[in-house]
N, C-alpha and C positions, 0 to 999 in steps of 0.2 A: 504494500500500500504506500501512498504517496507520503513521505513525510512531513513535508510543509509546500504550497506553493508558492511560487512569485507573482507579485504584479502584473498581469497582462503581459505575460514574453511574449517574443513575436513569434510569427506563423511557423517561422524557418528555424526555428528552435524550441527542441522537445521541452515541455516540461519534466522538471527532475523525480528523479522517481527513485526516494534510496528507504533503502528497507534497515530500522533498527534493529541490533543485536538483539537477542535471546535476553530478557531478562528474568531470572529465578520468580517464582510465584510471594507472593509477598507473604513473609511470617505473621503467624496471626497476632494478634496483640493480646490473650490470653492465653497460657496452655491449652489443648484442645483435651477435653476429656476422651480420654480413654478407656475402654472397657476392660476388667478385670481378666485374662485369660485363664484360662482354666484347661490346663495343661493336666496330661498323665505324668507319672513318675519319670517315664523315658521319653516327655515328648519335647520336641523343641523347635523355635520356628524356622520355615522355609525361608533363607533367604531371599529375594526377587530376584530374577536376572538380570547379569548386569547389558546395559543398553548399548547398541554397536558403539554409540559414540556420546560421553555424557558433557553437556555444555560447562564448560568452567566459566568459575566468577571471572568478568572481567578486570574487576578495580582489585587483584587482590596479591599485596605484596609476597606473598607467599610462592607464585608461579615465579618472581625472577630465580628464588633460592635451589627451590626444585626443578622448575623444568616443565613444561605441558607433559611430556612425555609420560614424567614423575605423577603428574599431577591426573592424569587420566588414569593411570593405573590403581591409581587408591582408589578416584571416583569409583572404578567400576569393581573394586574386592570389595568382598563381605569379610567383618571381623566377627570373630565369637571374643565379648572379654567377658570372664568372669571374676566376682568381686566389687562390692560399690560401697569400698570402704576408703582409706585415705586415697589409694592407688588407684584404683578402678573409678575414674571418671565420664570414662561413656557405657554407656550402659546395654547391657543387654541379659547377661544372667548374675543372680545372687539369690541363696537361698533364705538368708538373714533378716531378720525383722531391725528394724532401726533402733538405735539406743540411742540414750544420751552421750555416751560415750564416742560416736560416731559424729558427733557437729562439730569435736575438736579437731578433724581432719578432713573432712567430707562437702566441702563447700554447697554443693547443690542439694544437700538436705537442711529439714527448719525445722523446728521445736513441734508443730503439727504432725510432724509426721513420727517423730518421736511418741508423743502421747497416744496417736490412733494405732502406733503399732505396726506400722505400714511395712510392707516388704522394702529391702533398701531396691531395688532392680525398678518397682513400680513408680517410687516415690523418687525416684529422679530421674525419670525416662521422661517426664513432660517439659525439664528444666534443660535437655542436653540435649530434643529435639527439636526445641527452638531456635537452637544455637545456627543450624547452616539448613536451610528449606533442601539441599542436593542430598543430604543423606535420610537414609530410610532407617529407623530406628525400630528395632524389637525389644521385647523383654520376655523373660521366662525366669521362671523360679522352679523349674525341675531340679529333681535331685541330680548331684556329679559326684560319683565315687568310684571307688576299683571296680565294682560289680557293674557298671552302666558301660551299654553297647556306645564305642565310641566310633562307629559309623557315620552319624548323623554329621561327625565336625569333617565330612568330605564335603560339604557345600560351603566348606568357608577358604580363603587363602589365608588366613590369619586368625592364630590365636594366642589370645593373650591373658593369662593368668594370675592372679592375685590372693593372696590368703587362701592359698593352697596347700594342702597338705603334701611333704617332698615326696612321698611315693607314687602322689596321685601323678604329679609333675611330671616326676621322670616317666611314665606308664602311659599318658599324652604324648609327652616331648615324644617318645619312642613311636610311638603311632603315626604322628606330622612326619616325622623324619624318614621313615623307611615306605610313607605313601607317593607316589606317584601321580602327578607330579609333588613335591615334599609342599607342606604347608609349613609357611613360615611360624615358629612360636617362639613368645615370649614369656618369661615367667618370672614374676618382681615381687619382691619381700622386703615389709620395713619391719624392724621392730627396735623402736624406739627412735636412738639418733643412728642407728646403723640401718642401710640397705642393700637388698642384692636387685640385679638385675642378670637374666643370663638368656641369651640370643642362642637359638638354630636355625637359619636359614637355606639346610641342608648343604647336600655334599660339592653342588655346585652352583655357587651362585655369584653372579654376573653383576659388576659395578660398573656403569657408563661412565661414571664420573670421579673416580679413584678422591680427586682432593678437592673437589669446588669451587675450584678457583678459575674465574673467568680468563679466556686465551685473550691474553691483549698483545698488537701488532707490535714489534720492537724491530728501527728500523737498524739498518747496518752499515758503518762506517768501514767495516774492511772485511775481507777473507783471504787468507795466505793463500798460496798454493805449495803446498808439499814436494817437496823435491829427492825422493819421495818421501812420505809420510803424510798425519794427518793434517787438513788447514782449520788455522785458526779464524775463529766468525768474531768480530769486536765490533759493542753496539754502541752506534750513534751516542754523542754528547754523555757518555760516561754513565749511560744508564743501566742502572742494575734489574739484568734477564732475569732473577728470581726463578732458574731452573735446577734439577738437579742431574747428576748423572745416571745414564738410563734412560731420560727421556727422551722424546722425539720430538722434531721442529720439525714443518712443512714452510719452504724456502719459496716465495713469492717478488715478481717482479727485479730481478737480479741481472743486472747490467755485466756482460763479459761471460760469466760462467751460466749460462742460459739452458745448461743441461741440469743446472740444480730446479730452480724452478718448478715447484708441483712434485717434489719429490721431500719423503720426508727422511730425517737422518737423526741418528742416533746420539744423542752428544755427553762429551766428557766435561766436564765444572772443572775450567783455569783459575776464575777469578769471576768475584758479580758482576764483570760487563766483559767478561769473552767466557770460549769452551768450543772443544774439536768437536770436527763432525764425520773424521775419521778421513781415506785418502782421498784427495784433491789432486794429485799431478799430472792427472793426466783430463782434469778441466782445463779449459781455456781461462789466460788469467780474469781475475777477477778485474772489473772497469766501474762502478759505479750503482749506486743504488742498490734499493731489496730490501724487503723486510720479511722475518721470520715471526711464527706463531708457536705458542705449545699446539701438541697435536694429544687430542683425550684419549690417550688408550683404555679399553676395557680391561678391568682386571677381574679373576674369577677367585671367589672366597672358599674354604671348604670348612664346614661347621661340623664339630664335634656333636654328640647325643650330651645331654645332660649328667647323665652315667660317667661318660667320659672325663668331660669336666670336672664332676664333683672332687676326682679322685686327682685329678692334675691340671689344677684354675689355671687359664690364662686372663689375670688381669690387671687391670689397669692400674698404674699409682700414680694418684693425682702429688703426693707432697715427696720428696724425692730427701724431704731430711728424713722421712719415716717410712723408708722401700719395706718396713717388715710389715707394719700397718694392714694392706691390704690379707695377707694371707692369716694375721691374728682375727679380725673380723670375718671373714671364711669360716675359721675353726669353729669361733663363737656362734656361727650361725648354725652350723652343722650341729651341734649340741643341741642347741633349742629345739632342732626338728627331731632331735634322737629323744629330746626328754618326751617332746609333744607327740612319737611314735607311741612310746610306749607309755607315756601316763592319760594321754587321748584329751590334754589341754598345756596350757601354756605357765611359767611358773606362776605363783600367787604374788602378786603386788598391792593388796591390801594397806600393808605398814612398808616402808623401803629406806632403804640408805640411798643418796642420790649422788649423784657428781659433784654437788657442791653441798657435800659433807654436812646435810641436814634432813632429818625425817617429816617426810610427806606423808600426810593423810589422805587418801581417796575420800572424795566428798560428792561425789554422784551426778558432778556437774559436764559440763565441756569441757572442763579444762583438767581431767585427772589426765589421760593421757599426757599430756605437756606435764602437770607435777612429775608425772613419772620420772622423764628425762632431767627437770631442770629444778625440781623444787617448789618447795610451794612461798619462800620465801621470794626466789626470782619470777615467780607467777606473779604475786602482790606488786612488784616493781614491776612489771610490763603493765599491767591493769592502771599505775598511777604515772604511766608515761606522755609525755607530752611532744607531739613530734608534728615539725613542717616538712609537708611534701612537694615539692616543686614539679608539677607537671600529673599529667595523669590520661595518660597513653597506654602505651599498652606492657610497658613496666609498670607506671604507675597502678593501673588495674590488677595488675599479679600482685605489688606490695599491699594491695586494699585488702585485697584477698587474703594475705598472710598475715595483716594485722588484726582483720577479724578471726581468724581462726588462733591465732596468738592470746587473743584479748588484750592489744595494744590499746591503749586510751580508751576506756570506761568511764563511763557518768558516773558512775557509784562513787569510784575511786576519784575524783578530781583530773580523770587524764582528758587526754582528749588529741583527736589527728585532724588536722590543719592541711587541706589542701588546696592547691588552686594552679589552673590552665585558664588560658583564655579562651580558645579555643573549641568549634563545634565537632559535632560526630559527623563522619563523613562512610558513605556506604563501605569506603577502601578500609579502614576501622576495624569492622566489623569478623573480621577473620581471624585475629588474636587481641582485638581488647574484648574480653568474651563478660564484660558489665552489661555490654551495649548491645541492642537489639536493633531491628530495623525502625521501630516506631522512636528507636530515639534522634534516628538522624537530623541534622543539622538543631541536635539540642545542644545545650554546653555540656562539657564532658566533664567538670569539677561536679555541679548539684546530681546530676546522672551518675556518677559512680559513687556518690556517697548514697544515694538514696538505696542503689542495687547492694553497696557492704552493710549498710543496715539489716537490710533480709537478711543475710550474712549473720551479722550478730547484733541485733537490739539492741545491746547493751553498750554499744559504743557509743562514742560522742565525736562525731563527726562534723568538722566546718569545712563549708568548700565556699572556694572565692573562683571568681572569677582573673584576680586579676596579673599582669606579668610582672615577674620578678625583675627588675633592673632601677638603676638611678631613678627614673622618674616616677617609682612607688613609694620611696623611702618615707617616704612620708607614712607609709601604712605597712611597712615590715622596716621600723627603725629599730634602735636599739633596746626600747623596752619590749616592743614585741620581742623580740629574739631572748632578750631574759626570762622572759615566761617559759624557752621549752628549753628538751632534755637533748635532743638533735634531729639533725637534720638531712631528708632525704631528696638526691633528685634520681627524677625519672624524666630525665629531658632527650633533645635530639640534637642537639647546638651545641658544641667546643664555648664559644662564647658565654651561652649563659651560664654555663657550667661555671666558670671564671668568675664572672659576677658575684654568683651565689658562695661559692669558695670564699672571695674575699669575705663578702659578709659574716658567713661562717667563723672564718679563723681571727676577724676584728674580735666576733663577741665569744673566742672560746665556746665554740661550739662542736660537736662531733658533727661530720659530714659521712656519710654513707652514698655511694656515685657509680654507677654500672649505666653499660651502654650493651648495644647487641649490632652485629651487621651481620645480615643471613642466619648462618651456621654458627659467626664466632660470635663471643662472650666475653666482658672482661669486666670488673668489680673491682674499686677502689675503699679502702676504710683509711677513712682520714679522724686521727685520736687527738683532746689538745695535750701539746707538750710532749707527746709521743712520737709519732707520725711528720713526715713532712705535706705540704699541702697539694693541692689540685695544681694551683699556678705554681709550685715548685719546679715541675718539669712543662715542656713544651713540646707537641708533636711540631714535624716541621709544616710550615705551611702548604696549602695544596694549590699545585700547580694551575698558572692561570693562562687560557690560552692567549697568546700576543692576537691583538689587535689586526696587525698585517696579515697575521694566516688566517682569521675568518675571513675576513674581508677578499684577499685575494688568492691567498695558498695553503688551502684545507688540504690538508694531509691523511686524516684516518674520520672516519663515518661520524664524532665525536665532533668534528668540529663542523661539518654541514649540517648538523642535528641542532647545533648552539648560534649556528649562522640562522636558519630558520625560527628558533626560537625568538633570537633579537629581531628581527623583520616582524615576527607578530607583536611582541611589545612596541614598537614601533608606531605600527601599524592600529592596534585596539589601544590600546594603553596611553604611551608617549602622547603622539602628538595629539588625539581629544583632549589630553589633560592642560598638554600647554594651551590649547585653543581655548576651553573654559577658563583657565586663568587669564588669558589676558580680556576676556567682557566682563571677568568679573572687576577691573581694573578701567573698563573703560565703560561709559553707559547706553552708548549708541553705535550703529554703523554711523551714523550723519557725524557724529564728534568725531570717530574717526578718523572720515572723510577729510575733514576738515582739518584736522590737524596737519596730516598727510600732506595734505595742500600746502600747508604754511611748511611744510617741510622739517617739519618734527623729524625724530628719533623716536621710533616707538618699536621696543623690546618684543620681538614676538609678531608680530605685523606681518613681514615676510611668508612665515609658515601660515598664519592663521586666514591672509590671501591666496597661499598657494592652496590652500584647502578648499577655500570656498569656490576657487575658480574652477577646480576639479571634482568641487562635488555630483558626482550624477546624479539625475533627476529620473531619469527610466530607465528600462532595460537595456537597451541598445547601447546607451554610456559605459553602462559596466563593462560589455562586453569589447567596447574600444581601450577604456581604461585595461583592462587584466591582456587583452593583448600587447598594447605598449609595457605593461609590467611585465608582462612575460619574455617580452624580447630584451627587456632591461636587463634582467636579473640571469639568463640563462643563454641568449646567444650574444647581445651588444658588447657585455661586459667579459668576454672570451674573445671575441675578435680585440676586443683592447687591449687587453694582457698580449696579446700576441704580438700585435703590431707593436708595440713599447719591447716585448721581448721576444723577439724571435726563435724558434726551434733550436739554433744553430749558437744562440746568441751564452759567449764565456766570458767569465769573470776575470780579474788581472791576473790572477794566479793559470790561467789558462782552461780551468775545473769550467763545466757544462753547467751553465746558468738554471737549464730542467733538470736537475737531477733531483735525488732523492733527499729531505721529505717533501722538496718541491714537486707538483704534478701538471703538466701544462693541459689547458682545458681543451676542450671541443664544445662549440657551437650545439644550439641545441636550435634543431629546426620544429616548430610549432605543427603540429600532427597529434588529432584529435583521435587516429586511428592508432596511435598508441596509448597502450592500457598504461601505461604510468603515467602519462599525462594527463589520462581520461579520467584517472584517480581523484585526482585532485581541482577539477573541471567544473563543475557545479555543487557548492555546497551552500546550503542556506540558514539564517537563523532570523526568524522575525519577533521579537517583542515591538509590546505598546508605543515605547519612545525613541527605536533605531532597528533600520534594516540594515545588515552586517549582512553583505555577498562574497564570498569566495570565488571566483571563476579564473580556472587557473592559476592558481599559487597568487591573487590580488584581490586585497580588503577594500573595499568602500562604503562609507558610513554615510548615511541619510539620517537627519534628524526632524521629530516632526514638530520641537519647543525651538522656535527660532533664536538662533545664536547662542544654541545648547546644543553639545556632542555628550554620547553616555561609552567612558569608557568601560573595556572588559581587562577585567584582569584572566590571564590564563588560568584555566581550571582542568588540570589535566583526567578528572574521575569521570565526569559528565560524558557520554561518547557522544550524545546526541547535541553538544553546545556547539560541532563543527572545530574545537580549539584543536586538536589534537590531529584534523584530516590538515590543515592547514598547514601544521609543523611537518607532520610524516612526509605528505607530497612535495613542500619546498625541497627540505633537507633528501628526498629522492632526488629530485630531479637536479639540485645541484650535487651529489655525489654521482647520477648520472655524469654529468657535463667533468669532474675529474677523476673519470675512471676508479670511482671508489665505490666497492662494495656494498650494497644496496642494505641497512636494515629494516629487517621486519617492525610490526607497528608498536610490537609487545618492549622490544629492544630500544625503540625509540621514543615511547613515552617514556620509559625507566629512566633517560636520559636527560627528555626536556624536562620532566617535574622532577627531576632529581631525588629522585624516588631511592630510599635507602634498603633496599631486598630484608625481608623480617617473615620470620617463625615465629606460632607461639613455644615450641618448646624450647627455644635461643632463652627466648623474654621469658620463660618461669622459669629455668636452669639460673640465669639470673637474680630475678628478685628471691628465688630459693637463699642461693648464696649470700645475698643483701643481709638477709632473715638473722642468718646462723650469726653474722658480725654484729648485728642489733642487740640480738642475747650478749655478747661477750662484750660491747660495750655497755649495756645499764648492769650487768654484771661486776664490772669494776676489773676485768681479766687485766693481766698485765700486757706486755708490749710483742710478748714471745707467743701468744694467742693468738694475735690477729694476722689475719692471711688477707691478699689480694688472689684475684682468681684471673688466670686466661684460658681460658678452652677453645675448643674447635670441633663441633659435635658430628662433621664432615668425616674428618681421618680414623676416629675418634684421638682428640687429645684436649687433657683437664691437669693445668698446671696449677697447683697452688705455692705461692710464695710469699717469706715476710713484707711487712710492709716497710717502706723507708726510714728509717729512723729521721726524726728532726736533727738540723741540723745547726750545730751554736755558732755565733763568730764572739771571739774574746775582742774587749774592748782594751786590757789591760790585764793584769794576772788575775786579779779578784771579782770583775764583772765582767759578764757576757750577758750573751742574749740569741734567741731562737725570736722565728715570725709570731709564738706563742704569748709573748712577752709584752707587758704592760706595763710603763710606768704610770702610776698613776697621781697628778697632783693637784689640790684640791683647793682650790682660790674662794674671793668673795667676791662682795661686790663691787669694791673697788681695786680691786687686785690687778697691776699693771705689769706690763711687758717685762718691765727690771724685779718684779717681782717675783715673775714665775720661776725666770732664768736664775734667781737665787735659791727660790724653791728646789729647784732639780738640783742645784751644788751641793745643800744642805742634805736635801733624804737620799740622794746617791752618787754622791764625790764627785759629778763631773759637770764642767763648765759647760754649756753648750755656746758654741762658737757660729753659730747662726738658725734662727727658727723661721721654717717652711711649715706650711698646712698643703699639702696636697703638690700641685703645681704653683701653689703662690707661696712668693717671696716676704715673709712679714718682718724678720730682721737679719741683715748681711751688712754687717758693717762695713765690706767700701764699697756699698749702695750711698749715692749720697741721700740727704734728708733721713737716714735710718733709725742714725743716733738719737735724733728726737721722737723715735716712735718707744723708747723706751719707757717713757710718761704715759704712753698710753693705756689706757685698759684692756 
């Protein structure tokens, strides 16, 4: 069907006719009741079949990490988990009735269901089918034991088990494993602060993507040729290939050795900007240009039985001061299952001695589990905590999540959690901030995620703000607010505001807790005061900006025709409406003007805001003149000029070929409606009440219908139907047309122009999990030898934990120093003047100050002249 029309186009031109994406069914805004099933002992549901082809979410950062590929594949498995206790999150079998004991780790259960006695399977199947409208969700409450035919689990590709009994495990595990083709299983065990996890994905299995890590182009400044022997590849401007040996490069566009080209080679690691690629002498020498890529080999996995395992673990140590660690928690687990064998339950924790060397009482509530672990004294201190959260994303929703489940800031207690975003829900959201549903979209995401931790746990005291943390709040997060709390968390996306907030943090002696996520990896900072060094103590280097001259003229790699396109739409929707409206809002008439003009004024702005109005189209026919002269601008004019300025042939002093590599000389682009890239981007339309916004041909033209008012757009890359996103893709096509650069797909080049940061939610609760444990060990009062920073990579599998930085002192003289932690603090009246202070600070700690700064201002420098009289002052 037609998706919007135009104005009266003319005869000789089709109306447009584009058909919108697939959008998922919309989630209901109540759970949908559900009918009790009533299943036999051995019955359990049929899963559906899955569909040739199942549409995936558009807007959903999840596809850049995995992969369509990835991502079709899940759609269309059926999972059996059983368990919907801590671990067991989505649902489908559990025998168990709900307890109270189960809110302390079970997020999507609530005190109703607790009292009515509800099956856990039933009682949170209407909470976890809400969650994504593409998955089909069962539940069953049949019995699972040794005795039960386990035929039925041949309609599933995946099963995953929890609060399993080890025999029942291994006796599955063995069934998935030696079934044809093998079903993958999983089988995960918490108890307490320890858990296991332990994977079969049978005897052969296949990884596309061995490390996750995206192939980026690295261009090449040389290749030896081997005389004989291997030649050495050294990349362009001293940049580091990040390859290792063993891998494979496929060698593209290579001037001289034109036999390497589309061939891929095997290479040796010399150094992070060269490494062999084995014999060269008898290529022809190398002359200029080429750039290499990693090439993704498949690697194949072979998975042990559970059996196997038990009796010889392979696994992982995340903390490398404690390699024994991991095989002492193995042992301890093995026991529990040998006690839980043979006594047919788990030990009695009634009365316990706990890790911080005090006796907990079980008291019937949510939160015995947690006394278990940590005490019931360190319980009372989470309940009386007082903590800001900065941001509330899709970290921020996992730490909401763990603070109710914690019992982080209660009413009862005097605590309370402090959050605030500015920020609305967006449908792209919705994949791992799992507060949000689709009826909340474009709400704000601070009052939305306190209301959904409430259901969570009542009993907390939650404030949510709206507002942004930076200088021009301070006025409402100064320094008495920050005295009220105990520390403080973010959950941001921004280098920057991280900064910000750090400083604030380390002014008022405050703990900062700081974790970020990108795809797969993971990293968690704990910042202690007086302990730790801070956030601004270290700096990543900054990130590379492209020069000016290569959008504009010499785009080198898909990246930069992506961000060429980009600027032309800001340009285009954004920029120049915006100068336009500001200069009438400056000026009150055309006729003034006019008329100024005439007298031959200087008027700022005038230029462009004429150039607009004389090219504004009035009908259809203009557009279509207009987006042709755009077209010929932007894709043939501007290539015959490059040319004619630099010819083919044309060398620089050094005698080096002016086109060579990462320069690309263009080709003309001839106007042909009969090709589909052009035809792509050809008619796209978007009509609101107060501007018609036409696309024809990679060319914007605004019509306004409030005279001497334009309505800018800002780009909005989630919308597919707002045309922003056909506008980038087909520019950025057709000029990586025009310099022979590699076409990307649409999914590749939004990622690019919204700069979109690739996100999991199991990255972002791996995450705020890790946050959790450093929150305990700082209102704990742990020492310095406690606290861990975390990096992972849940790709390879790798989980590093390491100390954190110790603060660092500068001596002043032998008997004073001082750390960032450090305060003098001196404490005046009302008439307490400059020379006063400066005697102050001599008298409470021996040292003169020899000139005083506030910030970037100069208040006293004595050969500042006039200075010396500011010592009078107050």
């Amino acid at each position: 069907p037609p998706l919007l029309s135009l104005p009266n186009p003319p005869p000789s031109l089709p109306s447009p006719s584009l058909t919108p994406l697939p959008n998922p069914p919309p989630l209901p805004l109540s759970p949908p009741s559900l009918p009790s099933p009533s299943l036999s002992p051995l019955s359990f549901p049929t899963p559906p079949p899955p569909p040739s082809q199942t549409p995936l979410p558009p807007s959903s950062r999840q596809r850049y990490v995995l992969g369509d590929s990835a991502m079709q594949q899940m759609a269309q498995s059926s999972v059996f988990l059983s368990g919907m206790g801590g671990l067991g999150v989505l649902t489908l079998h559990d025998t168990k009735q709900c307890e109270t004991w189960d809110l302390g780790s079970n997020f999507f259960l609530r005190q109703d269901d607790v009292l009515t006695q509800r099956n856990r399977a039933l009682a949170v199947h209407p909470r976890v089918a809400e969650l994504n409208p593409y998955v089909h969700v069962d539940t069953s409450s049949s019995s699972l034991d040794l005795s039960t035919d386990l035929s039925f689990l041949k309609r599933y590709q995946c099963v995953i088990l929890t609060e399993t009994r080890l025999s029942l495990q291994k006796k599955i595990n063995d069934f998935c494993h030696f079934h044809q083709p093998p079903i993958r299983f999983i089988g995960c065990d918490a108890y307490g602060i320890c858990v296991r996890v332990f994977c079969d994905f049978g005897d052969q299995f296949e990884v596309s993507d061995p490390t996750g890590e995206e192939a980026k182009e690295m261009f090449i400044q040389n290749i030896t040729q081997g005389n004989p022997g291997p030649g050495v590849v050294t990349c362009m401007d001293s940049r580091t290939h990040g390859l290792q040996t063993g891998q494979s490069v496929l060698f593209r566009e290579v001037n001289g050795m034109d036999s390497l080209n589309g061939t891929a080679r095997q290479v040796t690691v010399l150094s992070p900007y060269s490494f062999t690629i084995g014999d060269t002498s008898c290529l022809q020498p190398y002359a200029h240009g080429g750039f290499f890529l990693l090439v993704k080999t498949p690697r194949t996995y072979s998975f042990e039985t559970m059996e196997q395992q038990l009796s010889e673990p392979q696994v992982l140590t995340p903390d490398f001061s404690k390699p024994e660690a991991p095989l002492q928690i193995h042992a301890a687990m093995l026991a529990l299952d040998a006690f839980q064998e043979q006594h047919n339950r788990l030990p009695n924790i009634g009365v316990c001695v706990c890790v911080c060397v005090c006796v907990c009482v079980c008291r019937g509530d949510r939160y015995d589990g947690l006394r278990v672990c940590i005490g019931e004294t360190m319980c009372l201190e989470l309940h009386k905590l007082r903590v800001f959260m900065v941001g509330c994303g899709a970290i921020g929703c996992e730490m909401l999540k763990n603070f109710a489940l914690l019992g982080v800031g209660l009413a009862k207690s005097s605590g309370e959690v402090c959050v605030t975003d500015p920020d609305l829900i967006e449908k792209s959201n919705l994949n791992r901030q799992f507060l949000f549903r689709s009826q909340h979209i474009q709400k704000p995401k601070s009052t939305t995620a306190a209301v959904a931790t409430l259901e969570i746990n009542p009993e907390m005291q939650v404030d949510a703000h709206l507002n942004k943390v930076c200088p021009a709040t301070e006025g409402v997060y100064n320094d008495l607010f920050y005295s009220r709390l105990h520390l403080v968390v973010t959950a941001l996306d921004n280098v920057e505001a991280r900064r910000y907030v750090d400083s604030r943090s380390v002014s008022n002696q405050k703990a900062l807790l700081d974790s970020g996520t990108m795809g797969t990896k993971g990293h968690t900072e704990i910042i202690v005061p007086n302990l730790t060094e801070s956030y601004n103590s270290h700096r990543d280097p900054p990130e590379e900006e492209i020069p000016f001259c290569t959008l504009k003229s010499f785009p080198a790699v898909i990246e930069h025709t992506i961000q060429w396109a980009r600027d032309k739409f800001e340009s285009a929707f954004a920029h120049k409406p915006t100068i336009y409206n500001m200069f009438w809002q400056t000026h009150s008439s055309a006729e003034a003007v006019l008329q100024r003009m005439q007298q031959r004024e200087t008027l700022e702005g005038a230029f462009q805001v004429v150039k607009l109005l004389s090219r504004r189209p009035s009908q259809w026919e203009h557009c279509i003149i207009l987006a042709r002269l755009k077209f010929d601008k932007y894709f043939k004019r501007k290539a015959l000029q490059l040319l004619h300025s630099f010819p083919l042939d044309t060398r620089l002093k050094d005698g080096s070929l002016f086109w060579q590599s990462p320069k690309r000389p263009p080709s003309p682009i001839e106007f042909d409606l009969k090709d589909s890239l052009q035809l792509e981007g050809t008619i796209d339309t978007l009509l609101t009440p107060d501007c018609v916004c036409v696309c024809v041909c990679v060319c914007v033209c605004v019509c306004t219908t409030e005279r001497l008012r334009m309505s800018p757009r800002m780009f909005e890359k989630d919308d597919d139907l707002n045309g922003h996103m056909d506008f980038v893709a087909a520019a950025s096509s057709l000029r990586a047309r025009m310099y022979s650069i590699e076409v990307a797909d649409r999914l590749k080049t939004k990622r690019i122009a919204g700069k979109i940061i690739p996100a999991i939610a199991t990255a972002t609760a791996a995450v705020a999990g890790l946050v959790s444990l450093e929150l305990v060990k700082v209102v704990g009062g742990y020492g310095f030898e406690s606290f861990n920073n975390c990096f992972f990579n849940l790709a390879i599998p790798v989980m590093v934990l390491t100390e954190a930085a110790p603060v660092k002192r500068t001596q002043i003289r032998e008997d004073i120093s001082f750390s960032i932690w450090d305060r003098w603090t001196v404490w005046g009246h009302q008439h307490f003047s400059l020379s006063d202070f400066i005697k102050a600070v001599l008298v409470n700690y021996g040292v003169e100050p020899t000139m005083v700064v506030h910030g970037v201002k100069m208040l006293y420098v004595p050969v500042m002249p006039g200075h010396n009289k500011r010592l009078k002052l107050t």
